[in-house]
SELUMLUM-98567 format. One record per residue (C-alpha): residue number from 1; residue in one letter; x negated, y, z negated. Coordinates in Angstrom, 2 decimals, padded with zeros to 5 digits. Layout:
N
NODE  pos  code  X  Y  Z
NODE  NUM  A  X  Y  Z
...
//
This chain:
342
NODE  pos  code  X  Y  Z
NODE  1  X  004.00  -022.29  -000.21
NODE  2  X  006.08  -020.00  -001.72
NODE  3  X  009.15  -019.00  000.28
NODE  4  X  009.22  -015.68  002.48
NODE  5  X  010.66  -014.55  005.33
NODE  6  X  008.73  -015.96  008.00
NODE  7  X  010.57  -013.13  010.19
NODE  8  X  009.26  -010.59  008.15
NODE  9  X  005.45  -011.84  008.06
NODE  10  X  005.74  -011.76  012.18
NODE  11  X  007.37  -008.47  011.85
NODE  12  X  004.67  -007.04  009.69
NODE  13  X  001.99  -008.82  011.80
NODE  14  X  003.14  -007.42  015.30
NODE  15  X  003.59  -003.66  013.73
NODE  16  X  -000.21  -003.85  012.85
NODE  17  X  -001.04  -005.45  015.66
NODE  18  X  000.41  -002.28  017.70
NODE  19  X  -001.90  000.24  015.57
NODE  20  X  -004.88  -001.64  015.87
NODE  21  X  -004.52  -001.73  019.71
NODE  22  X  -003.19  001.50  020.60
NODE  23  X  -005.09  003.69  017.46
NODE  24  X  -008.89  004.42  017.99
NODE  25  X  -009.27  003.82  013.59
NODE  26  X  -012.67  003.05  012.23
NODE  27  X  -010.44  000.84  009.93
NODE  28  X  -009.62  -001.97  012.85
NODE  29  X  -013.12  -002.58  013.39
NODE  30  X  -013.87  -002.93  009.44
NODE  31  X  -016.92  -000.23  009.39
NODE  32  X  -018.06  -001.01  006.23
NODE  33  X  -018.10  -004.25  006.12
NODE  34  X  -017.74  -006.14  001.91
NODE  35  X  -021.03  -007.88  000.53
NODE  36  X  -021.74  -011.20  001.52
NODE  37  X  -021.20  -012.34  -002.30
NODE  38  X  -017.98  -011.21  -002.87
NODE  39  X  -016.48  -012.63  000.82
NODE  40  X  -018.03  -015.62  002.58
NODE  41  X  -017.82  -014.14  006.07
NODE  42  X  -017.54  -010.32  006.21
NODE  43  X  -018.11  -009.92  009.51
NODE  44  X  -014.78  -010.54  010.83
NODE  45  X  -014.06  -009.16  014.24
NODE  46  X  -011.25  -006.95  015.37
NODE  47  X  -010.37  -009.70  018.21
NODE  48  X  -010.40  -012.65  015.43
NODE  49  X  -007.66  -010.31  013.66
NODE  50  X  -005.73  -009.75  016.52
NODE  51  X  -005.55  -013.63  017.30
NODE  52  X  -004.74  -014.35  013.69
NODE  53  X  -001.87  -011.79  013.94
NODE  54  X  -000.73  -013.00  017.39
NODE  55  X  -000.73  -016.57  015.87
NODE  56  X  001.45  -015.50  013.51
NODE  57  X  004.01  -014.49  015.51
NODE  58  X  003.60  -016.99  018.45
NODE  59  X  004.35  -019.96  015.66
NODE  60  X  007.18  -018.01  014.34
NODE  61  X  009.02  -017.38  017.39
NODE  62  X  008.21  -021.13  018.87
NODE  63  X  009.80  -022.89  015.68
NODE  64  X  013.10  -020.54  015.83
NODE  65  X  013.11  -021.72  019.75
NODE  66  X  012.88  -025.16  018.12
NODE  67  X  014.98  -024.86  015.48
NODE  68  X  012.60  -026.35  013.10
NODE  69  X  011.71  -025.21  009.65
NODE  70  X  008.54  -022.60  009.66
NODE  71  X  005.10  -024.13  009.68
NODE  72  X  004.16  -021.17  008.37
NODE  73  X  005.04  -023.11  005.23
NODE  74  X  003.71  -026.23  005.68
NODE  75  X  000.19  -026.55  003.77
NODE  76  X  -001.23  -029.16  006.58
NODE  77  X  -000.53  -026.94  009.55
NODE  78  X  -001.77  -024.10  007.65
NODE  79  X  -005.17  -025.92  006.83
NODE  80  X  -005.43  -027.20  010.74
NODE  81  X  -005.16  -023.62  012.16
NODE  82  X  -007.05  -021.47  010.02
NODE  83  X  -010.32  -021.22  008.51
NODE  84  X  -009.99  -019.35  004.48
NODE  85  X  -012.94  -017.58  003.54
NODE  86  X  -012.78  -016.88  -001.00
NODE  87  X  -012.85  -013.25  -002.16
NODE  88  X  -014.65  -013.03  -005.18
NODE  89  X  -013.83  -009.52  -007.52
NODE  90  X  -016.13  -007.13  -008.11
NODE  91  X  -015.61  -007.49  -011.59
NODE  92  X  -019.24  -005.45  -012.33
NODE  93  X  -016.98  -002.40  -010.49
NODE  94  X  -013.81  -002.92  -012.80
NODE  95  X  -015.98  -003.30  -015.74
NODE  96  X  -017.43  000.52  -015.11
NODE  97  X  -013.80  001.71  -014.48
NODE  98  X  -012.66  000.38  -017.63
NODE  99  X  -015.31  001.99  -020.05
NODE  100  X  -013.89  005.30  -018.65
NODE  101  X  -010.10  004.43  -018.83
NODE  102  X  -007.96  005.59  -021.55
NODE  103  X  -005.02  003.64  -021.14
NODE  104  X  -005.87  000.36  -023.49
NODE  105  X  -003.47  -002.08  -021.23
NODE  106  X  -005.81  -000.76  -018.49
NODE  107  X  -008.64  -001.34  -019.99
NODE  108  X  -007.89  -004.86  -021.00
NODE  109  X  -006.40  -006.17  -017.60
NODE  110  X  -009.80  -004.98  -015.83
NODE  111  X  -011.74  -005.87  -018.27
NODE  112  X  -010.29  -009.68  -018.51
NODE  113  X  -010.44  -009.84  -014.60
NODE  114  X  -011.50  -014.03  -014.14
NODE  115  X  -014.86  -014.27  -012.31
NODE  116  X  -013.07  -016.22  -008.85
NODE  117  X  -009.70  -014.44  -009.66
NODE  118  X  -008.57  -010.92  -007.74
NODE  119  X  -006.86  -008.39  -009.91
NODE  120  X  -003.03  -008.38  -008.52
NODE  121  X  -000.83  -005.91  -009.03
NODE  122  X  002.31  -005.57  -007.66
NODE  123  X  003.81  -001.92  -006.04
NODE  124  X  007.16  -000.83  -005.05
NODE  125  X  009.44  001.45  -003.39
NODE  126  X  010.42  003.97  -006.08
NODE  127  X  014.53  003.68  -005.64
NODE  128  X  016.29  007.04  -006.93
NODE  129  X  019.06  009.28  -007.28
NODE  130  X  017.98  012.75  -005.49
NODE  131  X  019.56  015.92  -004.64
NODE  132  X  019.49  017.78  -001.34
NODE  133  X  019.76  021.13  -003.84
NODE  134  X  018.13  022.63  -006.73
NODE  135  X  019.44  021.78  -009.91
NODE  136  X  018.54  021.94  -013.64
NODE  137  X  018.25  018.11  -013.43
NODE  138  X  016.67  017.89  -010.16
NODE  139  X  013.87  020.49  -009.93
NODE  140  X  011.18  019.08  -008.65
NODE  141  X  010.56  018.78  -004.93
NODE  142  X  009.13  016.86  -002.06
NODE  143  X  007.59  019.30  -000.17
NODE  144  X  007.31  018.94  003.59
NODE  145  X  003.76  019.77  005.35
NODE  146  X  003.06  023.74  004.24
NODE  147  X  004.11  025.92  006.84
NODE  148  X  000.54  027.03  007.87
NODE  149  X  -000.32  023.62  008.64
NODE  150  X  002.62  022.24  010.64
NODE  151  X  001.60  022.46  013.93
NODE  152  X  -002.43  021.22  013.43
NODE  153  X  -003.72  017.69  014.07
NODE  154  X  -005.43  016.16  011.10
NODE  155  X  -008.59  017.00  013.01
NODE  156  X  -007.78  020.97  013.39
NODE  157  X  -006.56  020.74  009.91
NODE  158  X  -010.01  019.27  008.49
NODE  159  X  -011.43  022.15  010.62
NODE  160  X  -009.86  024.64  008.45
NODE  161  X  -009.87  023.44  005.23
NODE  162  X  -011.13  027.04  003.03
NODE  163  X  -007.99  028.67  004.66
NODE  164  X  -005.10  026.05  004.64
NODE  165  X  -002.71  025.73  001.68
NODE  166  X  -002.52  022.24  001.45
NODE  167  X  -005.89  022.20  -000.09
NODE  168  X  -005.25  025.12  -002.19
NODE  169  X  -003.06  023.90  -005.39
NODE  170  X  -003.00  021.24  -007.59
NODE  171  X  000.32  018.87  -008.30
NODE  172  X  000.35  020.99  -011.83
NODE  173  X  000.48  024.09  -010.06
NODE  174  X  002.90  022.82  -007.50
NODE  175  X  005.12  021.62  -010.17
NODE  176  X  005.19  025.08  -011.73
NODE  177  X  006.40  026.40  -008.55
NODE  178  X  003.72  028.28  -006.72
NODE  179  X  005.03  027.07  -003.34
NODE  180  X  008.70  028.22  -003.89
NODE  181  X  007.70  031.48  -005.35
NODE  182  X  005.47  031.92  -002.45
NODE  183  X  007.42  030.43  000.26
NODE  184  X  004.34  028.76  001.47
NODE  185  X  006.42  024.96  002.14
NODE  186  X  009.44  023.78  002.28
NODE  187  X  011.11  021.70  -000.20
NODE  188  X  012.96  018.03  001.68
NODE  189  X  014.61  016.88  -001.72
NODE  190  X  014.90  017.58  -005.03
NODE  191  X  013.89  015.21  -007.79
NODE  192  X  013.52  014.86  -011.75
NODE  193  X  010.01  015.32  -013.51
NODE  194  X  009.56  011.27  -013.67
NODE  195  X  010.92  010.78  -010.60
NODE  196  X  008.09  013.04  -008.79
NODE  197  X  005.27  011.49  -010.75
NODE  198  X  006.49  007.61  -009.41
NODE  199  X  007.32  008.49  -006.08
NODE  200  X  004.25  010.25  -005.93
NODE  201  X  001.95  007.35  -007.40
NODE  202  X  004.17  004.97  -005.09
NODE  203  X  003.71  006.38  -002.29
NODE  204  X  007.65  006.15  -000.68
NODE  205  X  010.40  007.07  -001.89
NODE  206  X  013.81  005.02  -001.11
NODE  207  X  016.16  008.15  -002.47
NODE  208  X  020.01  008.05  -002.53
NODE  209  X  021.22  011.19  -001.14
NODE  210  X  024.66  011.80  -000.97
NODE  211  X  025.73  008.10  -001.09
NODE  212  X  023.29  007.72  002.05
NODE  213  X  019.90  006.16  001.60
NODE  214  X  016.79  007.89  003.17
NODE  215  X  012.94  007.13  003.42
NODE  216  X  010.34  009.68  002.34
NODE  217  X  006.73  008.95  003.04
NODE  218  X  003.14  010.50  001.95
NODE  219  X  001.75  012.73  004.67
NODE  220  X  -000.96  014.67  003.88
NODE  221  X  -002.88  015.17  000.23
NODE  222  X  -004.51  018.10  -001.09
NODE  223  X  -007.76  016.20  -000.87
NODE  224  X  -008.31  015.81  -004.68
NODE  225  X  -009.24  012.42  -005.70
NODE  226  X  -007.31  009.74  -007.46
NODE  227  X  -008.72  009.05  -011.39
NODE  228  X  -008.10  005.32  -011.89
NODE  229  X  -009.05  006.48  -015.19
NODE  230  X  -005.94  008.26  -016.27
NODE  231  X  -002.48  007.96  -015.95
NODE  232  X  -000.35  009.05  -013.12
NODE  233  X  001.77  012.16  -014.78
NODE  234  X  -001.96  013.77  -015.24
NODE  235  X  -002.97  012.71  -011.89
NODE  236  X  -004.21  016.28  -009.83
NODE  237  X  -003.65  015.04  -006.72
NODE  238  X  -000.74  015.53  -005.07
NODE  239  X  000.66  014.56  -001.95
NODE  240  X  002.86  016.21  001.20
NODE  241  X  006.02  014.33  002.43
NODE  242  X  007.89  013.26  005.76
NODE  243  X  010.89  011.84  006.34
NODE  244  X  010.65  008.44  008.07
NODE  245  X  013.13  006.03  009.55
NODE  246  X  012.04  003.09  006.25
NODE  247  X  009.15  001.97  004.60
NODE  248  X  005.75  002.78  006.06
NODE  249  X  002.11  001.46  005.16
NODE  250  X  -000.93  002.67  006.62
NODE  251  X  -001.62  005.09  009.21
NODE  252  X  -003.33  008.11  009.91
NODE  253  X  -001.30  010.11  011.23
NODE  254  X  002.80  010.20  009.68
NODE  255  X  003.81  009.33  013.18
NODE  256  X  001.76  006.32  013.76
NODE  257  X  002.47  004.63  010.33
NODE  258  X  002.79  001.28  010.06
NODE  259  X  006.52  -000.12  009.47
NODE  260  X  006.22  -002.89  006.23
NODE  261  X  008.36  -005.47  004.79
NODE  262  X  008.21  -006.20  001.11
NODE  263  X  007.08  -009.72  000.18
NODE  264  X  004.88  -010.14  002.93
NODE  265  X  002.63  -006.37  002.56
NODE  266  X  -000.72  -006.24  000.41
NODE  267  X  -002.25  -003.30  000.03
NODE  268  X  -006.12  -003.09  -000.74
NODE  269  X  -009.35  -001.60  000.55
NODE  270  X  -008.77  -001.22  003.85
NODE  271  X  -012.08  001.08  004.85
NODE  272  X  -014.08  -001.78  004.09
NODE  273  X  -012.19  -005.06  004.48
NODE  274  X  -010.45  -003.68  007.60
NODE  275  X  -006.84  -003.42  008.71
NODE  276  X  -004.72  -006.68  009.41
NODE  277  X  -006.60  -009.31  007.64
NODE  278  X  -003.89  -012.01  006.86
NODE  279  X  -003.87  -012.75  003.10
NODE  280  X  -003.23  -015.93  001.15
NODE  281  X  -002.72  -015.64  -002.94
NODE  282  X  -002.34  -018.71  -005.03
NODE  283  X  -001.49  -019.09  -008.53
NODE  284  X  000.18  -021.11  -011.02
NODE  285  X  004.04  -020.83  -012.45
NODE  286  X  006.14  -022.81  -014.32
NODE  287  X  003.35  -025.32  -013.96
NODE  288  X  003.51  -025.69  -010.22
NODE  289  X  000.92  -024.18  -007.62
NODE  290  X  002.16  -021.42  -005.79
NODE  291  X  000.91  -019.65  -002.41
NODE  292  X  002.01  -016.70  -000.83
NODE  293  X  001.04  -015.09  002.44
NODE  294  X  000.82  -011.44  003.71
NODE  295  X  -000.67  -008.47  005.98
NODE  296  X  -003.23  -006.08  004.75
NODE  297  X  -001.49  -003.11  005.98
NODE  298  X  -001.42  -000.55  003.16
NODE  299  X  -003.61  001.71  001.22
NODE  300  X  -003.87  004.08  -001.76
NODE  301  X  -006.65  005.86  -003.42
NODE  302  X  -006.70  003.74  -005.96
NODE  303  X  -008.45  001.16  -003.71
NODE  304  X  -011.46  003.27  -002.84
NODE  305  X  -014.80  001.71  -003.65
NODE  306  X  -012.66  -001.02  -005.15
NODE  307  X  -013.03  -004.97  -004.31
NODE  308  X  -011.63  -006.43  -007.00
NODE  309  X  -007.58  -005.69  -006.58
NODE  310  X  -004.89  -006.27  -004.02
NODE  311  X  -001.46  -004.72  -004.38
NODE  312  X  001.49  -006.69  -003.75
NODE  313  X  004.77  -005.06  -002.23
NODE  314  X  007.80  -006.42  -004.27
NODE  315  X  010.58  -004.42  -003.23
NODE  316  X  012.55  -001.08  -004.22
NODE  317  X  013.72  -000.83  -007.64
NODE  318  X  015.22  001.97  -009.83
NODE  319  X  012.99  001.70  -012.55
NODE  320  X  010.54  -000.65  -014.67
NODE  321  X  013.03  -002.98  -016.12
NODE  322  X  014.40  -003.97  -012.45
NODE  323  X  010.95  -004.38  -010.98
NODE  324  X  010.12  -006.51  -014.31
NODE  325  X  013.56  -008.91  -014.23
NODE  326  X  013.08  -009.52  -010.37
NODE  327  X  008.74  -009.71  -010.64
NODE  328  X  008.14  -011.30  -014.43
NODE  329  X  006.99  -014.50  -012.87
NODE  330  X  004.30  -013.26  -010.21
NODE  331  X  000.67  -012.89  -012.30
NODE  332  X  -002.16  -010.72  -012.96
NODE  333  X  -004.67  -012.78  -011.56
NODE  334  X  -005.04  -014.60  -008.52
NODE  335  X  -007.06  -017.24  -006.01
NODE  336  X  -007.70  -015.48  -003.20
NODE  337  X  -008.44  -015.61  000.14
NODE  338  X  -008.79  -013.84  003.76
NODE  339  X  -007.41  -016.14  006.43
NODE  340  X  -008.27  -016.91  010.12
NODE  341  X  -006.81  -018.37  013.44
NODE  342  X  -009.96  -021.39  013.96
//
């Protein structure tokens, strides 16, 4: 077993744990359940979940009161407590989205995706220098909810779709400036050109304001879909922002987000494999096998219609060449399975 923070798999278990019980979410009850071929048993129940998750934490919190090392990392007790059902990759999906990609690295990592081996990438918190001003270097903004839309549930939102802004503009035309000139929103930070497109594609940003670190998170998009097939500066959608108190996963609502840890977070298809399924990855590095453990608690549109990826949470970086020294060792492809309290 590779070594986490037991802590933070408990933490991250017990946050969705508290979404899944108090949030009525077609997600907890996993609606659309995978093909039989692809997971052995796909008909995982929401209470099986919410015992695996309460396991978690009950075993974490009884070895600290022992003072014994985790059995969360101890292969035996892991194979006593839990039954691990294989998740095979669509790989006849990834094949389609590659024909259509135009980004050749792309193309060959789906394309090359083993038949018993998950695609696995890894995501992080985009880390950056921001401003709380305009300025010729930082002219790009979050935007917070538009103005018109403030006040509305998602539901009342949905309701009024032909008349609300949000749905109105795409990230080029937002980027140009349409919602300054207009005054239709109102800019939260400023950031460069490169440093909207990641945070944007990440999902959170992690910005250094001021010598002070704050936590932006994706509220609401304008409903235009994610094209796996291109990259992310051409990318039409475009996403609202919220503050938040650190990094979030999934949720439907920006208030009722679930609070992750990195290390221990996948995120993946979560309308049809359900939210809180406890993960295990295994692959090999520097010759030794290697397992790691985490939550299903995050989500992207990247992941719709898609079975044959997970995305890994590493950590907040400032750019590529951080995430690569810290991350060079984790893989592309990996054993995988979705694990059980017996």
């Amino acid at each position: 077993m590779q070594l986490f923070k037991t802590s933070d798999l408990c933490k991250v278990a017990n946050n969705t744990l508290q979404y899944i019980t108090h949030n009525n979410d077609p997600s907890n009850k996993s609606a659309l359940p995978p093909p039989m071929e692809l997971i052995a048993k796909s008909d995982i129940t929401e209470k099986l979940v919410k015992d695996t998750l309460e396991f978690i934490c009950s075993t974490y919190q009884e070895d600290v009161r022992n003072k014994q090392n985790s059995r969360l990392h101890d292969t035996q007790f892991l194979l006593e407590n839990f039954h691990f059902y294989r998740w095979l990759p669509d790989t006849g999906k990834a094949d389609a989205i590659a024909q259509n990609s135009t980004n050749q690295i792309k193309k060959n990592l789906l394309k090359n995706i083993p038949n018993k081996q998950l695609f696995i990438t890894k995501y992080y918190t985009k880390l950056l220098t921001a401003s709380s001003v305009k300025t010729a270097e930082f002219n790009q903004a979050l935007y917070a909810l538009p103005f018109d839309e403030a006040n509305l549930t998602l539901a009342e939102a949905e309701s009024q779709k032909s008349q609300l802004t949000r749905f109105k503009y795409t990230r080029q035309q937002i980027m140009q400036g349409v919602l300054t000139q207009k005054k239709l929103a109102k800019p939260l930070i400023w950031l460069t050109e490169d440093g909207l497109h990641d945070v944007l594609l990440q999902g959170t940003g992690v910005l250094i304001v001021d010598d002070k670190t704050r936590y932006f998170n994706v509220h609401r998009n304008n409903d235009i879909g994610y094209d796996y097939s291109i990259g992310k500066d051409a990318q039409a959608r475009y996403w609202y922002f919220a503050e938040v108190p650190s990094i979030m996963g999934y949720g439907t609502e920006i208030g009722n987000k679930i609070e992750v840890k990195p290390q221990v977070t996948f995120a993946g298809n979560i309308d049809q494999l359900g939210l809180g399924k406890l993960i295990m990855i295994n692959y090999v590095s520097n010759g030794r096998s290697v397992s790691q453990m985490g939550i299903l608690a995050d989500t992207g549109g990247a992941f719709e219609n898609n079975l044959f990826q997970l995305d890994f949470l590493t950590d907040s970086y400032f750019g590529w060449e951080d995430y690569y020294q810290a991350n060079k060792h984790l893989p592309d492809y990996a054993n995988t399975w979705i694990m059980v309290k017996k």
